[in-house]
C-alpha positions as CSV (number, residue, x, y, z in Angstrom):
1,X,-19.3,-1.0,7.8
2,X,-15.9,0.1,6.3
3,X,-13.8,-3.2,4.8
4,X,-10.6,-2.6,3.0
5,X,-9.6,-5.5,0.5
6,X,-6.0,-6.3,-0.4
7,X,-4.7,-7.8,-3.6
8,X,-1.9,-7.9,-6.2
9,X,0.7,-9.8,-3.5
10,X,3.0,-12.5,-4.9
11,X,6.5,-13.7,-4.8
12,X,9.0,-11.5,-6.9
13,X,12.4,-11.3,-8.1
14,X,14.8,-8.4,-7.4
15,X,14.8,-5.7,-9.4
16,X,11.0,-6.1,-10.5
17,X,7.5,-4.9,-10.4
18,X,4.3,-5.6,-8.6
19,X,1.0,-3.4,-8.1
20,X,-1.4,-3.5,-5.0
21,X,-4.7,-2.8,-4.9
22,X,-6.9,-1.6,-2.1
23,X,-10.6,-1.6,-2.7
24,X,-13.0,0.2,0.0
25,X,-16.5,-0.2,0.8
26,X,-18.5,2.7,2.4
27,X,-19.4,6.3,1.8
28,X,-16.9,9.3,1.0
29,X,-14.0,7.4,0.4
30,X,-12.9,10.7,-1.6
31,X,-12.7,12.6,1.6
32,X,-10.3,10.3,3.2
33,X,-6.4,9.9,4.4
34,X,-5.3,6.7,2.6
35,X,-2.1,4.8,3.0
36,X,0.2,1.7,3.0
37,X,1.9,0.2,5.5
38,X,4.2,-2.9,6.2
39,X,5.5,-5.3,8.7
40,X,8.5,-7.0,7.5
41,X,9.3,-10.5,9.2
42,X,10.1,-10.4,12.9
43,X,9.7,-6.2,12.3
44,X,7.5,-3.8,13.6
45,X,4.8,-2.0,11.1
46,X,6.1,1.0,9.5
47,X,4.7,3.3,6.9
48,X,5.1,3.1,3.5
49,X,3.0,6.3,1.6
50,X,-0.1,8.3,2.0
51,X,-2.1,9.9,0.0
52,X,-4.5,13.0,0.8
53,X,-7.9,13.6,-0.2
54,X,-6.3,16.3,-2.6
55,X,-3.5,13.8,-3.7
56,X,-1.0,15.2,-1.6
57,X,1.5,12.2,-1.2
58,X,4.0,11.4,1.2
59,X,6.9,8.1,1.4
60,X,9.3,6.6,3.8
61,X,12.7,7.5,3.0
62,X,13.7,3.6,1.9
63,X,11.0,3.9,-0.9
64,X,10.8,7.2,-2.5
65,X,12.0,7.3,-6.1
66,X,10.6,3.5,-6.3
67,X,7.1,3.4,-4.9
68,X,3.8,5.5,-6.2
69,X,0.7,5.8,-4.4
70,X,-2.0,7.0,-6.3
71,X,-5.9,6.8,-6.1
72,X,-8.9,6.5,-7.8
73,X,-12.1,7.9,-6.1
74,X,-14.6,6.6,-8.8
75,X,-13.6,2.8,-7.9
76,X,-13.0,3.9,-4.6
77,X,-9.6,2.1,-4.9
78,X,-5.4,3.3,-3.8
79,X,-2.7,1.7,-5.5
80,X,0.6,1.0,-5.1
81,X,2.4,0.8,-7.6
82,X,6.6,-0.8,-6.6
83,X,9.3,-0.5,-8.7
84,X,12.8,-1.9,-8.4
85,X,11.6,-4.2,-5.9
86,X,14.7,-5.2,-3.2
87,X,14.5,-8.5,-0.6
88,X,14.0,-5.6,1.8
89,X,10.8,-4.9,0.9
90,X,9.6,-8.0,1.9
91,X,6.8,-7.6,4.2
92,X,2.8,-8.0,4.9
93,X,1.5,-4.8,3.2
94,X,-1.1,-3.4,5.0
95,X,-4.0,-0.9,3.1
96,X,-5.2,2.5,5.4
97,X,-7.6,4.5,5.5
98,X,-8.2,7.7,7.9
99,X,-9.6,6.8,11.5
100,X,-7.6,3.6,11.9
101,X,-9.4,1.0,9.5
102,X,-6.7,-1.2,8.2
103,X,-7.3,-4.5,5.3
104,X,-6.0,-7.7,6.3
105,X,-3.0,-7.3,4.6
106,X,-1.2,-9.1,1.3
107,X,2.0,-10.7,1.3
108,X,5.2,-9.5,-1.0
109,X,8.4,-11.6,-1.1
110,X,11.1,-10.5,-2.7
111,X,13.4,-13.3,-3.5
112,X,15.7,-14.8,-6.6
């Protein structure tokens, strides 16, 4: 059974940092589309980055320049890594992996 596990949420100021973590049980997680998504309050969900097997990454327009996605295939594990954080970004984050398994999400506020 596939489970994606969330972490590294919080409350933030604008202007800083926070890192998420995505850890995922099973086999041949090297294989896989991974990605994050978010639904901001009242919002629908909406894509934040992918990553390829080969590390090929993609971002919304609204993050690029401030967000990485990365991955590490040995901890079975994709990051995000946000920068220059903006009350925007305030949202549910959601962890993705190919064939529509999804975590259960990890809150980020962005607030002074």
């Amino acid at each position: 059974q596939v489970r994606l596990v969330e972490s590294g949420g919080g409350l933030v100021q604008p202007g800083g940092s926070l890192r998420l973590s995505c850890v995922v049980s099973g086999n041949f997680f090297s294989m896989y589309r991974m990605g994050w998504y978010r639904q901001p309050p009242g919002k629908q969900r909406e894509l934040v980055a992918t990553i390829t097997s080969g590390g090929s990454t993609n971002y919304a327009d609204s993050v690029k320049g401030r967000f990485t996605i990365s991955r590490d295939n040995a901890k079975k594990t994709v990051y995000l890594q946000m920068n220059s954080l903006k009350p925007d970004d305030t949202a549910v984050y959601y962890c993705w992996k190919e064939n529509n398994y999804w975590g259960q999400g990890t809150q980020v506020t962005v607030s002074s």
